[in-house]
MIBA-342299 format. One record per residue (C-alpha): residue number from 1; chain; residue in one letter; y, z, x. Coordinates in steps of 0.02 Angstrom, whole numbers, plus 50000, padded with zeros to 5 digits. Each point is the difference from the previous one (the first is absolute). Layout:
   pos   unit   code       Y       Z       X
   NUM      A      A       Y       Z       X
...
END
This chain:
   pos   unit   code       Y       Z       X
     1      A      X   57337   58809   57237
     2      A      X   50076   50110   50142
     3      A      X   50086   50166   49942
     4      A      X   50168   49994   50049
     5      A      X   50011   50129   50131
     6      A      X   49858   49883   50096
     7      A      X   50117   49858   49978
     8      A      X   50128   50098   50078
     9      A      X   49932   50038   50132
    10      A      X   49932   49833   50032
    11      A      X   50191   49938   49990
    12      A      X   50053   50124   50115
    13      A      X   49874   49946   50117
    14      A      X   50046   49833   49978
    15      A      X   50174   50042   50060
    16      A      X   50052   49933   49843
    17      A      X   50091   50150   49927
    18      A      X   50072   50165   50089
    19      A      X   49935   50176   49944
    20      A      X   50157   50050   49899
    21      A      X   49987   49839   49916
    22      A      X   49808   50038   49979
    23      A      X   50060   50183   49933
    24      A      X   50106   49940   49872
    25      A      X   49880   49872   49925
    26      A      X   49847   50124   49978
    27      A      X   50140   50106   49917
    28      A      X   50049   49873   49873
    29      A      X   49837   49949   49963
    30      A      X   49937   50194   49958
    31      A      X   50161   50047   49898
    32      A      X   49975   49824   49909
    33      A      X   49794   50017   49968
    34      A      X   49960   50101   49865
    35      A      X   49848   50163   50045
    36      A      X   49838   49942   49971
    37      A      X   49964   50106   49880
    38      A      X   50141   49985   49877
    39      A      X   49929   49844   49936
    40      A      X   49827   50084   49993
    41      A      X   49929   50033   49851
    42      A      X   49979   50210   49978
    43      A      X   49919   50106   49890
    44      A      X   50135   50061   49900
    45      A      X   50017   49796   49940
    46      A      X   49793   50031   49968
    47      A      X   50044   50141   49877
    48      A      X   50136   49901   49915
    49      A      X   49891   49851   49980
    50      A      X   49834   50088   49941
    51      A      X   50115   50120   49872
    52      A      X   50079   49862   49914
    53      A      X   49831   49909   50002
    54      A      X   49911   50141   49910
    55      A      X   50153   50045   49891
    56      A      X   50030   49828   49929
    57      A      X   49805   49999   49976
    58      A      X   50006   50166   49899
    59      A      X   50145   49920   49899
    60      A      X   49907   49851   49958
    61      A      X   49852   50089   49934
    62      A      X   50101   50110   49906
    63      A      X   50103   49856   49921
    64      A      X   49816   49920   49969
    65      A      X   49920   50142   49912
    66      A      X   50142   50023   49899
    67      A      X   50053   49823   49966
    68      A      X   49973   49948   49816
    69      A      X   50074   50194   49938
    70      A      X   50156   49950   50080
    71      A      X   50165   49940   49911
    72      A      X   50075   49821   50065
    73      A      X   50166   50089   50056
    74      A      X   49880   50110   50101
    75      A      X   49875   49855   50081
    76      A      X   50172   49925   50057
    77      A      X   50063   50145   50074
    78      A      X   49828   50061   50080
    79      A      X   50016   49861   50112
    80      A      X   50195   49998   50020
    81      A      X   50017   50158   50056
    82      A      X   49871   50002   50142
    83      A      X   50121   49834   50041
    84      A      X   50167   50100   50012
    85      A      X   49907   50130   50110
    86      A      X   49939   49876   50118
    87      A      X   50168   49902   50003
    88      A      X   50060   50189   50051
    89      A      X   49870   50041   50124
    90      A      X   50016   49854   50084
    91      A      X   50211   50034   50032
    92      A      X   49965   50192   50040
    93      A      X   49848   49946   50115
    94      A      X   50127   49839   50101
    95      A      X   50117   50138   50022
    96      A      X   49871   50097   50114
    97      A      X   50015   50005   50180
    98      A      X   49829   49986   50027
    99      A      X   49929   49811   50015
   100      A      X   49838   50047   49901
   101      A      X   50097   50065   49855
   102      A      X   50097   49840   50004
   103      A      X   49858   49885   49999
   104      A      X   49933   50120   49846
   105      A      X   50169   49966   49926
   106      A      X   49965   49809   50004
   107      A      X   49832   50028   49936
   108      A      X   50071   50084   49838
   109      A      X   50104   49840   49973
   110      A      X   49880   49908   50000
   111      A      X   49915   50083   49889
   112      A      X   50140   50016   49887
   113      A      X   50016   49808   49976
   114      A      X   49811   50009   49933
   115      A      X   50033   50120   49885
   116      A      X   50174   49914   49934
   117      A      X   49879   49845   49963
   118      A      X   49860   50153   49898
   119      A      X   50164   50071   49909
   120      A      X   50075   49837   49943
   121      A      X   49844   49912   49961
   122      A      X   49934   50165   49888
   123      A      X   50189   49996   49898
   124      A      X   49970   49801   49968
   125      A      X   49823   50054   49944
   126      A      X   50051   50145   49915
   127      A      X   50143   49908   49901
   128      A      X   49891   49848   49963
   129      A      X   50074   49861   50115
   130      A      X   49884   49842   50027
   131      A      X   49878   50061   50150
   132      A      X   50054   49835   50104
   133      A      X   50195   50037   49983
   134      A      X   49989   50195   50050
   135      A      X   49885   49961   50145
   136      A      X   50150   49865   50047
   137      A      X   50133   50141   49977
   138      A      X   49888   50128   50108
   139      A      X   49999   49879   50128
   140      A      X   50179   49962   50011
   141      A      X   50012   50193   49992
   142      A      X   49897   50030   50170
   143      A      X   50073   49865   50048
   144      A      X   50173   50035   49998
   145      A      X   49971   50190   50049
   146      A      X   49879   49960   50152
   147      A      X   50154   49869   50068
   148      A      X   50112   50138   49980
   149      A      X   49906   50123   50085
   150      A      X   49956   49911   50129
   151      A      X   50194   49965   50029
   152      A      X   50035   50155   50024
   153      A      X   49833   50061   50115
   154      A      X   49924   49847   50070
   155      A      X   49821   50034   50060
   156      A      X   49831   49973   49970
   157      A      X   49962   50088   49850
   158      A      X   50156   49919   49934
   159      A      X   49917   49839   50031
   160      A      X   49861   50023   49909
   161      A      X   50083   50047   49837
   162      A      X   50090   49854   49998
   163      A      X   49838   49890   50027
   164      A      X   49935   50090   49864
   165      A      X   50124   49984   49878
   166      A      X   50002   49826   50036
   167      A      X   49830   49953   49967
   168      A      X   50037   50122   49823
   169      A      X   50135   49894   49971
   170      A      X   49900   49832   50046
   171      A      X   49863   50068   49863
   172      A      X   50108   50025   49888
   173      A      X   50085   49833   49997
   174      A      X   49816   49910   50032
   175      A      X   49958   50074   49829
   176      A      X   50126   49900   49897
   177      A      X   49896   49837   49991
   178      A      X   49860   50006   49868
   179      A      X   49870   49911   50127
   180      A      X   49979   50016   50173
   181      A      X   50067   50176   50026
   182      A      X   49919   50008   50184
   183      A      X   50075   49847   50044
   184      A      X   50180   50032   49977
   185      A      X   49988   50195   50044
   186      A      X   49912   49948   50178
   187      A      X   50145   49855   50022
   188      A      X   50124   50126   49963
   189      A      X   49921   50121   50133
   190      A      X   49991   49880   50112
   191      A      X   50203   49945   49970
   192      A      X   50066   50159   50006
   193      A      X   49894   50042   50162
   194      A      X   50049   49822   50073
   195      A      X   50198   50038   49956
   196      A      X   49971   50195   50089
   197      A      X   49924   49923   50143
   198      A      X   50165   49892   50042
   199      A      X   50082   50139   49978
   200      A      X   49901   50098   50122
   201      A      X   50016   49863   50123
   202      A      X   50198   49984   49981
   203      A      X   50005   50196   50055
   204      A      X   50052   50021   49802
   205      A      X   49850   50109   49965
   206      A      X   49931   50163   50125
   207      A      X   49889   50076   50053
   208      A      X   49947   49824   50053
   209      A      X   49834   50016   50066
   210      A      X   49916   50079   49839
   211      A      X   50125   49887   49892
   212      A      X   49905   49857   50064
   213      A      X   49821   50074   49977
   214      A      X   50045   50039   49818
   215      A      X   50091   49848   49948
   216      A      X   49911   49878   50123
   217      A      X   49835   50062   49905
   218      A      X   50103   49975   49826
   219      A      X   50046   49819   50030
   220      A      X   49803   49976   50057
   221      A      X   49908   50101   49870
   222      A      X   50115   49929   49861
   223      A      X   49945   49825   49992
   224      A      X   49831   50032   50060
   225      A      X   50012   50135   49819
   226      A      X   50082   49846   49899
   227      A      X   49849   49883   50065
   228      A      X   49877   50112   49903
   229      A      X   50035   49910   49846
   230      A      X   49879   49882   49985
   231      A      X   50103   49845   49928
   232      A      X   50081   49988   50140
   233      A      X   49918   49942   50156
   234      A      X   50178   49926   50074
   235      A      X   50050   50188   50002
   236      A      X   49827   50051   50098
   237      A      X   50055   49906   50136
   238      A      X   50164   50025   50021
   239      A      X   49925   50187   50053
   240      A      X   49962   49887   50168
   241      A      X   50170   49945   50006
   242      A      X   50044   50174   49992
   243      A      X   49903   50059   50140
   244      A      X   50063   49832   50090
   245      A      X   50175   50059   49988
   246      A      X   49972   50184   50053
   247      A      X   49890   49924   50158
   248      A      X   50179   49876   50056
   249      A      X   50105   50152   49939
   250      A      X   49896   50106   50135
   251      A      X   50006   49858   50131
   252      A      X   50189   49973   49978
   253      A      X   50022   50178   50020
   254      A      X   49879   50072   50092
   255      A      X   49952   50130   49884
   256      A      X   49819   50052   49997
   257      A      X   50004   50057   49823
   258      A      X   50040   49827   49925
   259      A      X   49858   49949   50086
   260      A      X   49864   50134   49930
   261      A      X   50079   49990   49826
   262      A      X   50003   49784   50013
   263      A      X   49794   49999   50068
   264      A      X   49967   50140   49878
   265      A      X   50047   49880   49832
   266      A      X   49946   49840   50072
   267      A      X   49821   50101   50032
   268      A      X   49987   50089   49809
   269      A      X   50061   49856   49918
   270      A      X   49879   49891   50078
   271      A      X   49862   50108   49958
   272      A      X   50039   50008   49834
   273      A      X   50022   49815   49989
   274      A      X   49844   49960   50080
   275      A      X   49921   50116   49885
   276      A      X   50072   49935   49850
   277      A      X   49977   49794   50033
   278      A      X   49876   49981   50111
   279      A      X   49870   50155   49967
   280      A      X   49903   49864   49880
   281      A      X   49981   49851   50102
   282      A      X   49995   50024   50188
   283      A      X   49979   50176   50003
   284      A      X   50113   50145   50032
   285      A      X   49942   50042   50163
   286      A      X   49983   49841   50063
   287      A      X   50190   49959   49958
   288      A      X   50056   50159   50081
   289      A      X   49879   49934   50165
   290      A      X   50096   49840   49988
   291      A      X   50183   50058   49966
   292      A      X   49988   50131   50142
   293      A      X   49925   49876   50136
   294      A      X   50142   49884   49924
   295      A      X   50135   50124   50008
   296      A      X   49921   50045   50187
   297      A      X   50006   49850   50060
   298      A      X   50167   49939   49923
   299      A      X   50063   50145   50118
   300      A      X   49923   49943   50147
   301      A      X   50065   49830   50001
   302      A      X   50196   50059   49980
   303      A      X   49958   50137   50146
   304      A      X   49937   49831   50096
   305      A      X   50139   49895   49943
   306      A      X   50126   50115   50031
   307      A      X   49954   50008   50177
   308      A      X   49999   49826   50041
   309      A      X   50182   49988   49935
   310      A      X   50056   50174   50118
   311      A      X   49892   49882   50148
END
């Protein structure tokens, strides 16, 4: 695309604007465009990313090593307090006029909602609540503090806490039944990632364009999780139904990544079905041979078909 001093100058050519009018637009547009490199990542947001890296390895070891000698009061608060520090580090680090230290400042959130789902799920452990119903309230934990978060800061690494505390929360509540754990946990993904999606698409939910790579690939891998229980070959194929959707949902609105995400499920779920059905009678390859020429030509005849309606 043209810069916008070419275009300028094209316009002026054009006799389509005078030069003070031409003056005053490149104006606007610099004072309006942020410098290139304030959204650039720097090497001070490196240092930030690598030290907390290597610190909250060094912490984990040291809580590891020293696990078993430790009291319960103290296993809860080993994992709280690195918690509180990263709910402050993240505030101090927003409050920076520099864009890396920002984006750092995210980061910590982020990683703050993982480690309110470690704190809470170590206290239910640690005071002998049912493994299923503390993995539920960890969930709702992450949960809750990822949506608030992400209120307050909405960006990327936002977004991924709250996917992440979703599908925690989805595990949690999958566990309840006695049978069929997979089954309900991937349905459960795949609801939750469904409901964020329509949020996405309603404007409800930014940054959009990673919101609908994470819960786009929720919705998919869900189900196609769920159909891994092997009672259940309805569930298997509603994986295709899936990728169905997210292939219209790209269509509709012209979104590549619906697309990617909708042809990647329809493709592993028909491996796996292949392989699991039809690996004793026709033969595996063969039925991959058969459903790719199928799936081929099924593609060429709506290209065709389409064109004869547009003639």
């Amino acid at each position: 695309m043209p810069s916008i001093d070419e275009q300028l100058r094209r316009w002026r050519s054009a006799g389509l604007i005078d030069e003070p009018t031409a003056n005053r637009i490149a104006e606007f547009e610099r004072s309006s465009t942020p410098e290139p490199s304030a959204s650039r990542p720097g090497i001070l947001e490196a240092f930030l990313y690598l030290g907390v890296a290597i610190a909250g390895v060094g912490t984990f070891v040291l809580l590891g090593d020293n696990w078993e000698q430790l009291r319960p009061w103290a296993r809860i608060l080993a994992l709280a307090a690195p918690l509180a520090l990263t709910l402050l580090a993240g505030l101090v680090m927003r409050a920076s006029s520099e864009p890396g230290v920002v984006r750092a400042g995210h980061v910590a959130w982020m990683l703050s909602v993982a480690l309110l789902a470690g704190t809470v799920a170590v206290a239910g452990n640690e005071l002998d609540i049912d493994d299923r119903d503390w993995l539920v309230y960890a969930g709702l934990a992450a949960t809750a503090l990822a949506l608030v978060l992400w209120v307050v800061a909405p960006s990327h690494p936002q977004i991924l806490g709250v996917a992440a505390a979703l599908v925690l929360l989805a595990s949690g509540i999958g566990a309840f039944p006695d049978d069929h754990n997979v089954l309900f946990g991937g349905v459960m993904v795949t609801l939750f990632g469904a409901v964020a999606l329509v949020f996405v698409e309603m404007g409800l939910l930014s940054p959009a364009a990673l919101g609908r790579a994470v819960f786009g690939l929720m919705a998919a891998a869900g189900i196609y999780a769920a159909g891994l229980d092997d009672d259940y070959i309805l569930v298997e194929l509603l994986a295709f139904a899936a990728g169905g959707a997210l292939i219209a949902l790209s269509i509709w609105r012209g979104l590549f990544v619906y697309m990617i995400l909708g042809v990647a499920v329809i493709f592993v779920a028909l491996v796996t079905f292949i392989f699991e059905h039809f690996a004793d009678t026709i033969g595996a390859p063969l039925a991959l041979i058969i459903s790719g020429a199928t799936l081929v030509a099924g593609a060429l005849i709506v290209a065709r078909f389409r064109h004869q309606r547009l003639a």
